[in-house]
N, C-alpha and C positions, 0 to 999 in steps of 0.2 A: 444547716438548712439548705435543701437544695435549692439551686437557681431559677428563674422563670425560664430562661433556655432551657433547661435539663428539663423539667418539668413537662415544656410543652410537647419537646422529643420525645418523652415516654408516653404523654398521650395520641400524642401520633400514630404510636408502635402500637399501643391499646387499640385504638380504631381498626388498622389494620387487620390485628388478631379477630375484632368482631369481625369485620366483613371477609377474614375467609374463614371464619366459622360458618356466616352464616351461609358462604358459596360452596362448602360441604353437604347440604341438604341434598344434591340431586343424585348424590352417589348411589347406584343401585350395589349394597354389599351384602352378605353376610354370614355368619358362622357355625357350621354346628357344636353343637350342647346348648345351644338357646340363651343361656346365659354365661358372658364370659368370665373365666377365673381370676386374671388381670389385665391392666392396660399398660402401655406402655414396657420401654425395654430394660429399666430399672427392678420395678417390683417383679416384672414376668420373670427376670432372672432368678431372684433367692423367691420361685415356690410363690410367689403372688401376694408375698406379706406387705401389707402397708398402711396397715390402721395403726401400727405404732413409727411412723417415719414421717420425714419432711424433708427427704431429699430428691423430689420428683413432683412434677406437675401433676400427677395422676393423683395426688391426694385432695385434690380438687373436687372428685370422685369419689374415691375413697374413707376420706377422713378429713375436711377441711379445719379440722382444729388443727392439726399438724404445719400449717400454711405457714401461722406465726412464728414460729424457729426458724423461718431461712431465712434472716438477716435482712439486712438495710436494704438490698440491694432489691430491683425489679431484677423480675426474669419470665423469659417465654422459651414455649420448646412446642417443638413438630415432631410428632411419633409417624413411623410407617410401620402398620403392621400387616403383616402379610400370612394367609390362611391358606395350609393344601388338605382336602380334605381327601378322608377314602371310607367310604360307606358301602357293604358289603352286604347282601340282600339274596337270601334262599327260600323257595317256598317249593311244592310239589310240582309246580307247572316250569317253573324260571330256577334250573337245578343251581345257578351260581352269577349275580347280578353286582358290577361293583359300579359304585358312582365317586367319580375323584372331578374334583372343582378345586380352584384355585381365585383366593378373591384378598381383595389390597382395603383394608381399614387405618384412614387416616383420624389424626386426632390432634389438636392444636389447642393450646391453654397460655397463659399469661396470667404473671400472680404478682402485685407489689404492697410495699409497706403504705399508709395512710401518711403524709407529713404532718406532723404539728399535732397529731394526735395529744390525749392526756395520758394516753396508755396504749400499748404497740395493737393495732389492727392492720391487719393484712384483707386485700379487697382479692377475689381470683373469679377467672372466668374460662369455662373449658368448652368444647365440644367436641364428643368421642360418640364411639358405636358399642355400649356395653352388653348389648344382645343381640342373637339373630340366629337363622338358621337357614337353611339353601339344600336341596338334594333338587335329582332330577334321572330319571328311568326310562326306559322301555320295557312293560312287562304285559304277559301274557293276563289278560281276562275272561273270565271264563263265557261272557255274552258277547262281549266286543271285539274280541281279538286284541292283537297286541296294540297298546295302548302307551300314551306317554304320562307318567306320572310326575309332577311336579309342586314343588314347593320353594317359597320363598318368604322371609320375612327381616325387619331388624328395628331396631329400636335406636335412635340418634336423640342425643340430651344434649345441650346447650344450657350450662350450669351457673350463675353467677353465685360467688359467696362471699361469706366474712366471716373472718377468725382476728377472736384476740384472747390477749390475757387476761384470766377472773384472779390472778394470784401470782406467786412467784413460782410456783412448780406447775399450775394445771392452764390449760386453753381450751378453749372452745371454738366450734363454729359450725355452720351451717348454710343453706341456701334453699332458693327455689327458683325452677326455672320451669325452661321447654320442655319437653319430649316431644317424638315425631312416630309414628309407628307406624309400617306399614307392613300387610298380610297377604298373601296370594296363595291360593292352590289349583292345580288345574289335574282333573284324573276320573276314571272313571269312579262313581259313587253309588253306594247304596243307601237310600234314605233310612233313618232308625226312627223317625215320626214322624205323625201326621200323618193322613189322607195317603202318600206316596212311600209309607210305611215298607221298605222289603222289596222297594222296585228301584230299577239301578237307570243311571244316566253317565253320558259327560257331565261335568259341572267345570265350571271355569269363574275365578273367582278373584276378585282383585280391591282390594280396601286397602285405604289410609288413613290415618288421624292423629289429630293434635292431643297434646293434654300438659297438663302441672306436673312438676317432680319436684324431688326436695332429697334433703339427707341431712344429718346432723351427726355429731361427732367430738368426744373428749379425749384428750390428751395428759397426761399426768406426767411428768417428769422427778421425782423424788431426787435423784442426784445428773449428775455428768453422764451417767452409762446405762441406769436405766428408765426405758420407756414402758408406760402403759397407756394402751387405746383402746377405745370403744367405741364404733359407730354406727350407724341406724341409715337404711337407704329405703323410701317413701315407693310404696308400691307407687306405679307408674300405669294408669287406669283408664285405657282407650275408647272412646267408641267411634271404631271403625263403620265407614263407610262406604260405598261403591258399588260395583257390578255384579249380579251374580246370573250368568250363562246357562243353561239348562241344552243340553239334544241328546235324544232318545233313538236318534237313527240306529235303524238295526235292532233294538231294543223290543222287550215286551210292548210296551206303551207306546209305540211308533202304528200300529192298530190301530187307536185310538184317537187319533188326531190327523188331521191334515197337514201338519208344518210341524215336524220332530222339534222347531228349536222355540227356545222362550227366553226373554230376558228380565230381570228383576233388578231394583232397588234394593239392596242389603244392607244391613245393621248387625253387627254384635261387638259383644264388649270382649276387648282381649286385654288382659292383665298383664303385666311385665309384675313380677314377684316382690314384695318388700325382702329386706334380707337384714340382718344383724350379725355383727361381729367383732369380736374381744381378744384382743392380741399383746404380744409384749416383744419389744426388744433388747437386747444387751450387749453395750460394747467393750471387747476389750481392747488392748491395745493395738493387737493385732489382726482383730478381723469384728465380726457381729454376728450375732445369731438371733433369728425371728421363729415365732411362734404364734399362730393364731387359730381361732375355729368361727365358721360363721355358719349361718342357718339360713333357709329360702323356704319361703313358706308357698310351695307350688299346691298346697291342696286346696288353697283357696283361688290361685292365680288359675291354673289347667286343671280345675274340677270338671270343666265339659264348655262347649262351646255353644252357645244356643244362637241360633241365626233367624232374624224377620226378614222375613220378604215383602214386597209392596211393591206395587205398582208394576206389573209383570204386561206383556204387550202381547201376549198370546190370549185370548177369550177363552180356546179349548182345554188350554192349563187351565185355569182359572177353575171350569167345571170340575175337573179334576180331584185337583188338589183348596180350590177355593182362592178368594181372591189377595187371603195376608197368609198365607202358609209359611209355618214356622217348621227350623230343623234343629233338633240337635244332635251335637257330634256329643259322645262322653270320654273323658280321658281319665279321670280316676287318679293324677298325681298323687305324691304323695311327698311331704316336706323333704327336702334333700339336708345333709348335714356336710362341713367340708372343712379339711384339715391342712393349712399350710403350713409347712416348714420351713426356712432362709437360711443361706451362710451365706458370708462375704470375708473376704480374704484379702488385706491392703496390702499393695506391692506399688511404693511411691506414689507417683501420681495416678495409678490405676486401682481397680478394686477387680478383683474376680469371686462370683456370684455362682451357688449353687442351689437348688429347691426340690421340693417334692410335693404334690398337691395328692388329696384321696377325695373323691365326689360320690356321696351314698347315692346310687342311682335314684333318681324319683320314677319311672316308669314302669308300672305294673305291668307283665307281661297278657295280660289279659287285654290291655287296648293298643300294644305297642303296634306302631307304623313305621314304614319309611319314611313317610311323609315329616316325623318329627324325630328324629335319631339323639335325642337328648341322655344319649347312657352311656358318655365316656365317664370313668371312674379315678384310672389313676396318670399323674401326669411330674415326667420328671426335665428338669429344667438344667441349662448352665447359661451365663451372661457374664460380660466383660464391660467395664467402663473406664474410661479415660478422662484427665482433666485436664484441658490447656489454657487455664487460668482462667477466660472472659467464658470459654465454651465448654461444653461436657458433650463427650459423645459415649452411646453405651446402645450396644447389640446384645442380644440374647436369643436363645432357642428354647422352644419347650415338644416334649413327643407326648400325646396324650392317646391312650386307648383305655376300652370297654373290653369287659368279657361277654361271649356270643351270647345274647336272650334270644332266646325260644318261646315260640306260640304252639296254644296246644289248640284248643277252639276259641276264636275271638270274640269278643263280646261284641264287636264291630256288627252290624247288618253285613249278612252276606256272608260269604267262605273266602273273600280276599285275600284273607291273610292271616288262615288256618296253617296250622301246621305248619309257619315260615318262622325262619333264625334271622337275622341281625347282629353286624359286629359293624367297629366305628372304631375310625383310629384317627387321628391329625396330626399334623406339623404347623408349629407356629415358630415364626421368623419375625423379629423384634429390632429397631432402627429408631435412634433417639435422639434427638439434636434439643440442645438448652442452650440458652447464652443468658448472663446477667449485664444487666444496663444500669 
């Protein structure tokens, strides 16, 4: 039975972890593919497998039924992960366009056993960056002249759970917490409806919003060596808020009004994807091997983006376009499928980690943008981890690239981005510190 001292030192440490989770919100980060394949420097190493494991904070995330196998012990751990991206942009007018960003995603969790329980529950709480996207351009248009096109987004969870045991081989667990999501675009635009139907502007656009997330997750243990997992991650369902910028300077519609610019009130809903996925591990004496496939269901999540405006400060927009002018963007996803593969390799107190990911692209080449570069496909990994008894430390890398998509005529308003190719490659750099208390 632990002591009231020990006791109250771990919830010390607990508090802590809350308050710099919750001093992670300000972090402007994010990633592309939109959604990431793993967290943390553990799983990123063997290939992103970790719905059948429980030797990482990240299943907090992942699979919180797995929580309950890591022992008596509390434990916390701080990930730095680190993003370089290179996004590679051709069209008729801009013969060879790269964008390379470099962006730092931290993540911090704490997970311990319940004392005096009737039957082992484990309590955990995490917050990480498991989506996002970022590019940013100078490209040629064909009304404005060279223009800056920009994007930004990411998704921040703040997760609390519980896992316990329903049995001698299987556990369970699950949660519900925060999401945070924030959206921005800023480029020139061609409207696809309403009233301003085929007429092009700046637009500048910047939203944020809160909402519920969840996940859930079983674990099956049959013997000592093999694992089976399955877990369920709760679409994540925003409605953004904020600014949305309009000027016409230069433009067609700059004729037509006396003050090119206008500002609006915006709303739309942006969807972070639900996802499922069913894994297995097995050890032998000398090393492990993971296996899993999961699914994202992006044709419901980026089926099109529909945007209300309101409350606009210009009267001659208004005439216009009227006084609640709606737009919508279409994007046409389509569900992605994705395959990971793990080794690990024990050598005493260290383990070495090897992976392979495949990501069925979701993006139709009929809406594809710069603005959302979500077509890396395949991604191969190596990581190393150490144990020095109270601590664990474990580094990993992963190189992920797409093959080049081609646009023939866009479904998009406008000739933007007619006839343009797109290629997208990254490097991820992986930095893990755990300690048990």
């Amino acid at each position: 039975m632990p002591s009231a001292g020990g006791m109250n030192m771990k919830l010390r440490i607990v508090a802590l972890i809350v308050a710099l989770c919750l001093g992670m919100w300000p972090f402007s980060v994010r990633g592309n593919g939109v959604v990431r394949d793993s967290l943390g420097a553990v799983s990123s190493g063997r290939g992103g497998a970790n719905t059948a494991h429980e030797d990482n904070l990240s299943i907090i995330h992942d699979n919180p039924a797995g929580l309950v196998w890591l022992g008596d012990d509390w434990r916390a751990e701080y990930g730095s992960d680190f993003l370089l991206t290179d996004v590679r942009y051709r069209d008729p007018d801009d013969s060879d366009r790269s964008n390379r960003n470099f962006f730092y995603l931290p993540q911090l969790a704490v997970a311990g056993r319940v004392p005096n329980a009737p039957f082992p529950i484990v309590l955990g709480l995490s917050a990480s960056f498991p989506g996002g996207y970022g590019t940013r351009y100078k490209l040629e248009h064909g009304i404005f002249g060279r223009e800056t096109y920009r994007s930004s987004g990411l998704l921040l969870k703040v997760l609390p759970t519980i896992s316990m045991k329903i049995g001698e081989y299987v556990s369970i667990g699950g949660g519900v917490g925060l999401g945070y999501s924030q959206a921005a675009f800023k480029a020139p635009y061609t409207f696809n409806a309403g009233p301003l139907a085929g007429q092009s502007a700046r637009i500048d656009l910047d939203t944020d919003a809160f909402a519920v997330t969840g996940n859930f997750g079983i674990q099956v243990r049959p013997n000592d060596r093999l694992t089976i997992g399955a877990a369920f991650v709760s679409q994540t369902m925003t409605k953004q808020e904020g600014d949305f910028d309009v000027d016409v300077t230069g433009g067609p519609l700059a004729g037509f009004v006396t003050d090119p610019t206008a500002s609006y009130d915006a709303d739309f809903r942006l969807r972070w994807p639900r996802s499922a996925t069913l894994g297995a591990s097995y050890r032998f004496d000398f090393g492990r091997v993971s296996a899993e496939s999961g699914w994202f269901h992006w044709s419901d999540a980026f089926d099109e983006f529909h945007f209300n405006l309101s409350d606009g400060d210009n009267g001659e927009f208004d005439a216009l376009a009227g006084t609640t002018p709606n737009e919508v963007f279409p994007l046409d996803w389509r569900d992605s499928y994705t395959i990971r593969l793990g080794y690990e390799h024990y050598l005493g107190e260290g383990v070495l980690r090897l992976g392979y990911i495949y990501n069925l692209n979701p993006v139709p080449n009929r809406t594809l943008t710069p603005l959302l570069p979500g077509i890396l496909e395949h991604t191969v990994s190596v990581g190393y981890g150490h144990d020095f008894g109270q601590f664990q430390l474990d580094v990993a890398y992963q190189y992920a690239v797409g093959s080049t998509q081609k646009v023939g005529q866009s479904e998009l308003a406008g000739t933007d981005f007619d006839n343009s190719e797109l290629r997208a490659q990254a490097h991820w750099f992986f930095l893990s510190l755990s300690a048990t208390f």
